[in-house]
C-alpha positions in Angstrom: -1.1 8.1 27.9 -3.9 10.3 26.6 -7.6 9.7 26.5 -7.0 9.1 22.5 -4.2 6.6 22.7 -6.2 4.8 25.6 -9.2 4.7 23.4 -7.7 1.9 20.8 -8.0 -1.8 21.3 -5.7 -3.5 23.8 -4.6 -5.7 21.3 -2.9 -2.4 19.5 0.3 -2.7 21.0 0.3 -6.3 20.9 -0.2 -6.7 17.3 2.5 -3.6 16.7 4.8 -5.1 18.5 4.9 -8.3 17.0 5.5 -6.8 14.0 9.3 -7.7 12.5 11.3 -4.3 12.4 12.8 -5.2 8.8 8.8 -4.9 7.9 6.7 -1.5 7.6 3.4 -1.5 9.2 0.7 0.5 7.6 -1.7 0.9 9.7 -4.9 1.4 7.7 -7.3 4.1 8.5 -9.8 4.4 6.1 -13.4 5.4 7.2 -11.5 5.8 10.7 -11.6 9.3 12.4 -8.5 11.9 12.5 -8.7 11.1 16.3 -7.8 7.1 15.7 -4.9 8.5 13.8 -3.4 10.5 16.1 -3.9 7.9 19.1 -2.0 5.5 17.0 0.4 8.3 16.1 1.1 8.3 19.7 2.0 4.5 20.2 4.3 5.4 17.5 2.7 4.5 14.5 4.3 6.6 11.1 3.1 5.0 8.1 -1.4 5.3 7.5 -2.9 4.0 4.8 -6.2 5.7 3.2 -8.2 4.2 0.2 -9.9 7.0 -1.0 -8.1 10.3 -2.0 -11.3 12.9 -0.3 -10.8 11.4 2.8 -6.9 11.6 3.2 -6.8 14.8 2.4 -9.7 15.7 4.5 -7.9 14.2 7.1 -4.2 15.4 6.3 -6.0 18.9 6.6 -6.7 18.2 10.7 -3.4 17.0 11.2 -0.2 19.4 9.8 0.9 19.2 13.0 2.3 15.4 12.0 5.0 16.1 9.8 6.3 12.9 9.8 3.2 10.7 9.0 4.2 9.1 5.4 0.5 8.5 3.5 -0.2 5.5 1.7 -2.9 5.1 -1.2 -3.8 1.7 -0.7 -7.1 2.0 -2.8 -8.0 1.9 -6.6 -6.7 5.1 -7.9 -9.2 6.7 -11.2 -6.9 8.4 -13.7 -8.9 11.6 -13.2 -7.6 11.6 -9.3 -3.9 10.9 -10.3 -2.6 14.6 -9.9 -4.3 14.5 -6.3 -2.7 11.1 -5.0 0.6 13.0 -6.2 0.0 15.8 -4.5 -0.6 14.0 -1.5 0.8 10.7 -0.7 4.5 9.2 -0.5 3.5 6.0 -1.5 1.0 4.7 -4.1 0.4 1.1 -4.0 -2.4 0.6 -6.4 -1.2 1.4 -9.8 -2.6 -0.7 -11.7 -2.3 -0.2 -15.4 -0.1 1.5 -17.8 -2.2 4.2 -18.4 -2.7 5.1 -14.7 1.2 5.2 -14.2 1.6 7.3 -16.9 -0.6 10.0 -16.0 1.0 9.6 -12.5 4.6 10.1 -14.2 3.0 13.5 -16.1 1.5 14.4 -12.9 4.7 14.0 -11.0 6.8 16.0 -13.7 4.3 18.5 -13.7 4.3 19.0 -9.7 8.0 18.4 -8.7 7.6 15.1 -6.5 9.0 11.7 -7.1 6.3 9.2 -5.5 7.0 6.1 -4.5 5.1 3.6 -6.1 3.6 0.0 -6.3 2.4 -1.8 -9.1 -0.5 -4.1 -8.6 -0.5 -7.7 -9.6 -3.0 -10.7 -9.7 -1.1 -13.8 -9.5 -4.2 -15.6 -9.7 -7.3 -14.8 -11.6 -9.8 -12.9 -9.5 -12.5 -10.8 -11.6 -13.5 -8.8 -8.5 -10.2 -7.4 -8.0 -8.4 -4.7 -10.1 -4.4 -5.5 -11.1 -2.5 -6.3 -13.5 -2.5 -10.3 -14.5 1.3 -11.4 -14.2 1.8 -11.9 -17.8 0.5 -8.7 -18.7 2.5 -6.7 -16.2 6.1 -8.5 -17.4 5.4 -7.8 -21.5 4.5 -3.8 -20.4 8.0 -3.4 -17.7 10.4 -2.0 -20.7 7.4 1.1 -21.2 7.1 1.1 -16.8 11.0 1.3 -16.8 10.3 5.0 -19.0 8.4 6.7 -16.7 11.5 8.6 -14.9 9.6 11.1 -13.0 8.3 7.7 -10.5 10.2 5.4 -8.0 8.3 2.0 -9.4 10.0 0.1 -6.4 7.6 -2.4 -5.2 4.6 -5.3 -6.2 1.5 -5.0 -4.4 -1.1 -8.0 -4.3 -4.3 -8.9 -2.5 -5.0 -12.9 -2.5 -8.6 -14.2 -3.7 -11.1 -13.5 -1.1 -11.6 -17.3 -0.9 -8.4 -18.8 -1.0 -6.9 -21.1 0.6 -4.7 -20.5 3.1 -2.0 -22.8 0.2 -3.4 -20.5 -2.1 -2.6 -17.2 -0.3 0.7 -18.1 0.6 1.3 -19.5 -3.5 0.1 -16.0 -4.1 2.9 -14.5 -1.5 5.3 -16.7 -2.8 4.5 -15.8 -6.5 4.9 -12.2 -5.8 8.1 -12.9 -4.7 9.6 -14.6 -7.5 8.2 -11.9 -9.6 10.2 -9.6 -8.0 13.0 -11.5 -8.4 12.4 -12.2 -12.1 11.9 -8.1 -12.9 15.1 -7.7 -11.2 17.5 -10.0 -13.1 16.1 -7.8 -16.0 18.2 -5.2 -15.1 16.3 -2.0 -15.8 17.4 1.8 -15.7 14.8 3.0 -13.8 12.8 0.0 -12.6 14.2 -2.2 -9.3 11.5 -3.9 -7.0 12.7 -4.0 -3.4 9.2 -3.8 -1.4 6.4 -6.6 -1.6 2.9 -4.6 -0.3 1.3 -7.9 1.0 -0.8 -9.1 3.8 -3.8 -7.7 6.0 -5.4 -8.4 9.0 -6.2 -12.0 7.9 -3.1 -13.0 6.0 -0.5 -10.5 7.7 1.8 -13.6 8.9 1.4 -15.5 6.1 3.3 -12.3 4.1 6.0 -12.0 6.5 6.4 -15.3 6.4 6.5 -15.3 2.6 8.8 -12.0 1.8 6.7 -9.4 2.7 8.5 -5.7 3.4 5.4 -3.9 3.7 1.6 -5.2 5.5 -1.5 -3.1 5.6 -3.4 -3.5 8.6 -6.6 -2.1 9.8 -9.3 -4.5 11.4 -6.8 -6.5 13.1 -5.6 -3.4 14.7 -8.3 -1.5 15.5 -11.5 -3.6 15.5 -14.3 -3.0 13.3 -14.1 0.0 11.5 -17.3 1.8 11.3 -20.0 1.9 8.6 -18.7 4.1 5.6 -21.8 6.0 4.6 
């Protein structure tokens, strides 16, 4: 074990382990340094997750010697930064409008890549919190179902702050039906087989509930630092 990898919490491996195997743990980095990443790199940790596109790719610039990390956007992606998420994340779990995955679609056309993606849903309404109501999301899938040049494979949803825990697992549950729902439609291009649900305080709760992918930070590595 190196000086890095001994640095993280001794909960790490705990929490990582307890993890289902039929569930992909994100482990989520933002305002973290590139030395965090690698130490969880080394306890075998693939999939990061960054909310801001600057600091991935700051980051992905100290570490080309990890070929085989797979990025995640987990953030609120401006159109103006769409050609930039393309350019450098697997997976984008915030799209959250029509307009957004379009210019992500032109951006991936444009650059050759076919990024997975997520669109984001709010089964419950929560002003604070950006996403597409349910209602909304279902009347715009024929126009999603268009945009060839994307993998839309999965719903990604964030509970109310102050739920209950009911509420967050009606919210888990919800997202899951949804799912369901868009794929009795049948579409060409559009199949949802990845629910982007839970963090540190609700991780269980998702993978209790139908969740293929949880985002975890705090829970994993403590406190994460003031962001400046």
């Amino acid at each position: 074990m190196t000086a890095a990898s001994s640095a993280l919490p001794q909960h790490f491996d705990e929490i990582y382990q307890s993890i289902p195997a039929a569930v992909t743990l994100i482990a989520v980095t933002k305002f973290l340094p590139v030395e965090t990443i690698r130490a969880a790199y080394e306890r075998g940790i693939r999939h990061f997750g960054e909310s801001r596109v600057q600091e991935a790719i700051a980051k992905q610039a100290q570490l080309t010697d990890l070929p085989d990390i797979t990025w995640h956007l987990i953030g609120h992606l401006q159109t103006n930064k769409a050609r930039k998420a393309v350019e450098h994340f697997d997976w984008i779990h915030s799209v959250d409008s029509l307009k957004l995955a379009q210019r992500l679609d032109q951006a991936a056309q444009e650059l050759d890549k076919l990024p997975q993606c997520c669109l984001q849903v709010k089964l419950v309404p929560d002003p604070p919190k950006h996403g597409m109501e349910a209602a909304e999301l279902t009347e715009l899938l024929p126009q999603f179902d268009q945009l060839v040049h994307l993998r839309l494979r999965g719903l990604m949803t964030i509970p109310p702050q102050d739920a209950s825990p009911d509420e967050v697992r009606d919210v888990f549950a919800g997202a899951k039906d949804l799912a369901s729902a868009i794929n009795q439609k049948a579409f060409a291009h559009l199949h949802i087989d990845q629910l982007s649900m839970g963090m540190s305080g609700d991780y269980q709760t998702a993978i209790a509930c139908g969740a293929t992918m949880v985002r975890l930070g705090t829970v994993l590595f403590g406190p994460r630092p003031p962001s400046g």
